[in-house]
Each structure stands twice: as structure tokens, then as C-alpha cells.
One Martini backbone bead per residue (centre of mass of N, CA, C, O) as a GRO file, in nm:
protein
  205
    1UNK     BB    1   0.985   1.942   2.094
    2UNK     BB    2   1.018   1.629   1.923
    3UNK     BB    3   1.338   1.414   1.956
    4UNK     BB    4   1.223   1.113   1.981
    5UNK     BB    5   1.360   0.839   1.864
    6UNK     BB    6   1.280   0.539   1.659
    7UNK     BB    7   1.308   0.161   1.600
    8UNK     BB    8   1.149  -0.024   1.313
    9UNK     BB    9   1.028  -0.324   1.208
   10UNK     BB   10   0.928  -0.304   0.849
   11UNK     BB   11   0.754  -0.424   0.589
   12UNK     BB   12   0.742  -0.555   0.252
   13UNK     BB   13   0.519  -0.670  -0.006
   14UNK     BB   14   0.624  -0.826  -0.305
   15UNK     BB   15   0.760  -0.932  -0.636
   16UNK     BB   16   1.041  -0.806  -0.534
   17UNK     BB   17   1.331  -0.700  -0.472
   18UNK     BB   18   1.334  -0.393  -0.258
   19UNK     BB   19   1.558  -0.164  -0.296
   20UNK     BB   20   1.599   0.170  -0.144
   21UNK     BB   21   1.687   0.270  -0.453
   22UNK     BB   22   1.426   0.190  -0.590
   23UNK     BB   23   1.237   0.372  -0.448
   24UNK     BB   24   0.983   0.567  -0.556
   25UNK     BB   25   0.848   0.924  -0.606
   26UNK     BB   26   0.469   0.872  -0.563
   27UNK     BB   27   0.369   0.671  -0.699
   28UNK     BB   28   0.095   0.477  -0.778
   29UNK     BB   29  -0.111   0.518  -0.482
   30UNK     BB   30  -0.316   0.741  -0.470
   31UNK     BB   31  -0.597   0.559  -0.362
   32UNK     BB   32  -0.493   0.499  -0.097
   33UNK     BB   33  -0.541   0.577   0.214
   34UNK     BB   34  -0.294   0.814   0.207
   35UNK     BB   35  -0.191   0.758  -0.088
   36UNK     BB   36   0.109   0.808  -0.175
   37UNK     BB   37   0.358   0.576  -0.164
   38UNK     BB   38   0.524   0.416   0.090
   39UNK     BB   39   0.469   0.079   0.246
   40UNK     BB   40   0.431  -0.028   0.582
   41UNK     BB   41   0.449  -0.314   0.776
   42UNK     BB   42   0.454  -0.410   1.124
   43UNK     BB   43   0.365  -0.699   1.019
   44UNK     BB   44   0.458  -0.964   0.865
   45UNK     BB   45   0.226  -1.084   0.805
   46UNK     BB   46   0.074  -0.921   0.645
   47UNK     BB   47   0.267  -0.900   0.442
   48UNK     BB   48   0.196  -1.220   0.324
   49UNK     BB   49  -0.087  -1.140   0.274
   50UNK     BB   50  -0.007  -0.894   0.056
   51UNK     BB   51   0.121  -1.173  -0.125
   52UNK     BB   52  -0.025  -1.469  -0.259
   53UNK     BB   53  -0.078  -1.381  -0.543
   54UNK     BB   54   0.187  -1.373  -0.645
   55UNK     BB   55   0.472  -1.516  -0.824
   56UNK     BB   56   0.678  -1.378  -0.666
   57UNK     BB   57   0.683  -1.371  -0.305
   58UNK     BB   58   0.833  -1.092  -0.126
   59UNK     BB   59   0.981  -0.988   0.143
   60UNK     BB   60   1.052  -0.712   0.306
   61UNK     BB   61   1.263  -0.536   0.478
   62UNK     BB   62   1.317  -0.253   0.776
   63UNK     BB   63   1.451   0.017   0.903
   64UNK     BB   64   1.268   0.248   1.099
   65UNK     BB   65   1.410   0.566   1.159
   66UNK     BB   66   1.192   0.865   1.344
   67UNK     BB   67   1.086   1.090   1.472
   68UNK     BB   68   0.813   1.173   1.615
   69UNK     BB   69   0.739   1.403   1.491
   70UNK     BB   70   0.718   1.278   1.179
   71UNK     BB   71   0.475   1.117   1.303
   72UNK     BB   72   0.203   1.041   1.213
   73UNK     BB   73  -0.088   0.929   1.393
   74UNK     BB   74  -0.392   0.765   1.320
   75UNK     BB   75  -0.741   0.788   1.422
   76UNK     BB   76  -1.081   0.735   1.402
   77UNK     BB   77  -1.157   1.018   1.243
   78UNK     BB   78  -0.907   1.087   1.108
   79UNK     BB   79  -0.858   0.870   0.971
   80UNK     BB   80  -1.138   0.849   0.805
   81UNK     BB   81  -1.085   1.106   0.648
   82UNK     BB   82  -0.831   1.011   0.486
   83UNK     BB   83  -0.958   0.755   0.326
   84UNK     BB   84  -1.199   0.927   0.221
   85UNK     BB   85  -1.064   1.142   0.058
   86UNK     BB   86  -0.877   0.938  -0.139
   87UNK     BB   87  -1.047   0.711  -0.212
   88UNK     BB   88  -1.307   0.950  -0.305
   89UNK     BB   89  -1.198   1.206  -0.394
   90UNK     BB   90  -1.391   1.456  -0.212
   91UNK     BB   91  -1.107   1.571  -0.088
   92UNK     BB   92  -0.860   1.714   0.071
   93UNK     BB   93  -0.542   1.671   0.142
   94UNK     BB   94  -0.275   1.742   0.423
   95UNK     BB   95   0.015   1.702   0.472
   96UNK     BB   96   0.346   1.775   0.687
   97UNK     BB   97   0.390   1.497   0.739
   98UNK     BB   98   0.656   1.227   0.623
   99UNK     BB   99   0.480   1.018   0.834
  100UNK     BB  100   0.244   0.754   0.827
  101UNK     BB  101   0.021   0.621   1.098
  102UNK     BB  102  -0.198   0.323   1.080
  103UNK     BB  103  -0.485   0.133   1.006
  104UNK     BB  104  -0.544  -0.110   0.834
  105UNK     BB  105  -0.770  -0.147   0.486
  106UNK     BB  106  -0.801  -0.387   0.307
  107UNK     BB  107  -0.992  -0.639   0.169
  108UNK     BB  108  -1.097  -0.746   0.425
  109UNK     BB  109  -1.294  -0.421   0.435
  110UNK     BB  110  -1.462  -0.397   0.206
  111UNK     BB  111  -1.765  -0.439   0.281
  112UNK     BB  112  -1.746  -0.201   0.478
  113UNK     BB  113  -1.638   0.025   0.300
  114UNK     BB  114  -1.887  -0.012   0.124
  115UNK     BB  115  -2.121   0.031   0.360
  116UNK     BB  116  -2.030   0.326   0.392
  117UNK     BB  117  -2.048   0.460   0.117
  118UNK     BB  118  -2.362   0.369   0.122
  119UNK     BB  119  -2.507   0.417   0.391
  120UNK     BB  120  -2.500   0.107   0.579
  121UNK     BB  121  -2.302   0.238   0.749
  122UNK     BB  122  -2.127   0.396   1.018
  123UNK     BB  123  -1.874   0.486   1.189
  124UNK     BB  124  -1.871   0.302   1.426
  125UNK     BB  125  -1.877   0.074   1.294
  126UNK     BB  126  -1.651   0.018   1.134
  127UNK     BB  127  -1.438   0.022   1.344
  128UNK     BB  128  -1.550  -0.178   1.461
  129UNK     BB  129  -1.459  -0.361   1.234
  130UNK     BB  130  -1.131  -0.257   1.224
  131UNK     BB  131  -1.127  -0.386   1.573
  132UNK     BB  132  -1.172  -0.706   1.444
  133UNK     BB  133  -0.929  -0.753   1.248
  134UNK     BB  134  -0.658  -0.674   1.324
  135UNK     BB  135  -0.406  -0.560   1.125
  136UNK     BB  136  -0.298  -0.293   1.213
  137UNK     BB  137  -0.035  -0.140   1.071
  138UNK     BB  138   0.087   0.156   0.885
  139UNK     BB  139   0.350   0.286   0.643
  140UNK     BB  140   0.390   0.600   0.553
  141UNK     BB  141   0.599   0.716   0.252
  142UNK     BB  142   0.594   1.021   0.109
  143UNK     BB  143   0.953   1.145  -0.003
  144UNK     BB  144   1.140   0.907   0.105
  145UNK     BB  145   1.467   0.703   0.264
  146UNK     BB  146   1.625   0.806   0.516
  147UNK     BB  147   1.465   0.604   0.727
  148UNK     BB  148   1.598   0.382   0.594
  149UNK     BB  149   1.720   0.043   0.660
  150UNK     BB  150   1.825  -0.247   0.656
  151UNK     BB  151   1.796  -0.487   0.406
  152UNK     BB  152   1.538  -0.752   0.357
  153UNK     BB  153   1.466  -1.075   0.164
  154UNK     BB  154   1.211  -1.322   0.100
  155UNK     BB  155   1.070  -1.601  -0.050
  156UNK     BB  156   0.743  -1.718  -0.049
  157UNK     BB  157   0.693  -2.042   0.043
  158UNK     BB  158   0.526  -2.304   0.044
  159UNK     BB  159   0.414  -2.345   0.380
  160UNK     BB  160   0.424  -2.037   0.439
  161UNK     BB  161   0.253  -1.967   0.240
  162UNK     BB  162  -0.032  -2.140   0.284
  163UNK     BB  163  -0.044  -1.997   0.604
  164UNK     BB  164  -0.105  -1.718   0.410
  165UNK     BB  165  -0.366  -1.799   0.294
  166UNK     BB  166  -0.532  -1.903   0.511
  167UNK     BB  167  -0.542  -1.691   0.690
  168UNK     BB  168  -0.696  -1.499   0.533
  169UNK     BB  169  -0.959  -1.653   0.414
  170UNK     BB  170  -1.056  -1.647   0.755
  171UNK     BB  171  -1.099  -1.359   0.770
  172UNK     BB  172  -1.253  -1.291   0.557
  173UNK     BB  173  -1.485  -1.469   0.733
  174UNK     BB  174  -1.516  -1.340   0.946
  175UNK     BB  175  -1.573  -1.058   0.862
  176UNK     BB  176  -1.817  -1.098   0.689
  177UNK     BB  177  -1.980  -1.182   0.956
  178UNK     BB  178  -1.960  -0.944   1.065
  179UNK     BB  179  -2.086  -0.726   0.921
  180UNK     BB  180  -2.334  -0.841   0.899
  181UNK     BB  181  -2.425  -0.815   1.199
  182UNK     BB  182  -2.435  -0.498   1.213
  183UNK     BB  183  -2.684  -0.432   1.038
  184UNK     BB  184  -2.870  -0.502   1.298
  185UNK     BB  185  -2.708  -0.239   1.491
  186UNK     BB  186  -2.792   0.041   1.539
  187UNK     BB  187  -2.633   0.347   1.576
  188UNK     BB  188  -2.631   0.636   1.742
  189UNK     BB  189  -2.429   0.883   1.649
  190UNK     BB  190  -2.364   0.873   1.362
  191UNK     BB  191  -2.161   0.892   1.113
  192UNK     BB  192  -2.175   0.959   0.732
  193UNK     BB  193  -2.030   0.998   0.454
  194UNK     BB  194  -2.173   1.273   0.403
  195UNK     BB  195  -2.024   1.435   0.659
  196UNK     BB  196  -1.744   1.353   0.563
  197UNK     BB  197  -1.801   1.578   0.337
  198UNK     BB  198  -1.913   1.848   0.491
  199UNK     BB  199  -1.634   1.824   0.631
  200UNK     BB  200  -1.392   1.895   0.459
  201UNK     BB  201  -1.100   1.974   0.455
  202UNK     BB  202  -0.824   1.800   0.560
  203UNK     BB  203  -0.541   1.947   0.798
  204UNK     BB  204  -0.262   1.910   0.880
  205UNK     BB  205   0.005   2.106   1.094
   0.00000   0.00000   0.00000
């Protein structure tokens, strides 16, 4: 059994300040990439972009303390299965860890996940391109915050703000040049959408 905790500080960009005993499960979050819960970016920039639209945009942090046992690491074919099944929510997913961890797939992953869905890019094609934005990883808590402690939270403005306006808007638009040249080079031994709603439910034990 693995007994060894790490100690990892991460971000959540929100509207307001968000102290640990005010986060509530399972959260109105359930079509998001893992379902319901508390989600939290390994990285501070990507949180400063994942709130860049709001009125009063937010940094929080914190320190999450919590076993390897604990902590699902999603990669690969099971991320993608467990995505799609949130996401088209077309089976069921079932996790037994209280905390999963895989990469972000952001609004700037929309046009390719928009073309894995109807079947014009095959599952290497998508990776391939979730591996050229490099968004880095997230952390969902789906039932607790027993992990967290040391909240500390900043309000992003200024030249911050717009640094952060900036990155994303250049993502976005390297992404989007990207996923279109993937059209063009079709991969032999792709599976599509309709293979992983065939292989029914996805169940960690």
C-alpha cells in the first residue's frame, strides 16, 4: 500500500475569494472534464487564464497535502475515456480515489475535441494536439477539502490582467493552426469517438 504524501501548491481562478470552509460538493461542475467537484490548476498562469472574462478575476491558492494512494493520475486512453464520458456523458464513469489528476483540456482544446466528437480526428490526432498546448495538469477534489489548508488569494489586474489576456488569446490561436494541419495527416490505428462509447463503462477499482 503506498503511505507517501506530497505537498503541492495549487491555483483556482475564480470570481471571488474562495475560503476553504465556503467550497461545497459535488459542485454544479458535473459535464466538466472529471464531473462534480473542486477543480484546481497545478499551474498559476493557467489559472490567471481560466478567469481572464470575469469581473472581479481572482487568483486563490493552496496547499493540497495528500497521499499517492489517494490521487488518481489519468493519462492517455483512460484520460480520454473518462472525458468523454463527463463530457457526452454517453456512459458511465466511477471513480474509488477522492482526488484525480490528468491535463487540462481548456476552451482552447474546443475545436479539437469539437472534432473528435463527430469523428474527423481519431484519438492519437487529439492527444497529439493536447500535447502541443501543454496546459499542464488539474486537480479535482470530489468530496472533500481535508486537503487543503493555506489559502491565500490576489486579485488580478493591470498589466497582470492583460499578460494573462494575452497568453490565452496566442494559445488559442497557435491551437486552432494546429489542430487544422492535423486534417491533413490522418493516423492509421486511431480509435474515434464511437469506439470509446463501445467500450462501455470506465471503473477504477
Amino acid at each position: 500500500m503506498q503511505t507517501e504524501s506530497s505537498t503541492l501548491r495549487l491555483y483556482h481562478g475564480s470570481d471571488t475569494a474562495k475560503e476553504i470552509q465556503e467550497i461545497t460538493f459535488p459542485g454544479p461542475r458535473e459535464n466538466c472534464d472529471f464531473g462534480a467537484g473542486f477543480y484546481l490548476a497545478a499551474s498559476k498562469q493557467t489559472a490567471e487564464e481560466w478567469v481572464i472574462r470575469e469581473s472581479t478575476p481572482v487568483i486563490n491558492s493552496y496547499l493540497l497535502k495528500a497521499k499517492a494512494a489517494d490521487i488518481l493520475h489519468l493519462a492517455g486512453e483512460d484520460w480520454l475515456r473518462v472525458v468523454v464520458g463527463f463530457r457526452e456523458n454517453v456512459y458511465k464513469v466511477v471513480f474509488k480515489s477522492p482526488i484525480i489528476c490528468g491535463n487540462i483540456a481548456d476552451d482552447r482544446m474546443d475545436i479539437a475535441i469539437a472534432a473528435f466528437m463527430d469523428e474527423t480526428l481519431g484519438d492519437k490526432r487529439l492527444m497529439e494536439a493536447l500535447n502541443y498546448c501543454k496546459l499542464g495538469n488539474q486537480y479535482l477534489l470530489r468530496n472533500s477539502t481535508d486537503s487543503l489548508s493555506s489559502h491565500e488569494f490576489k486579485e488580478l489586474k493591470g498589466q497582470e490582467l492583460q499578460r494573462a489576456s494575452d497568453r490565452w488569446l496566442a494559445r488559442r490561436k497557435n491551437m486552432n493552426d494546429f489542430v487544422l494541419s492535423l486534417f491533413r495527416k490522418p493516423v492509421l490505428g486511431e480509435k474515434y469517438l464511437s469506439d470509446y462509447i463501445e467500450m462501455g463503462d470506465w471503473i477504477e477499482i
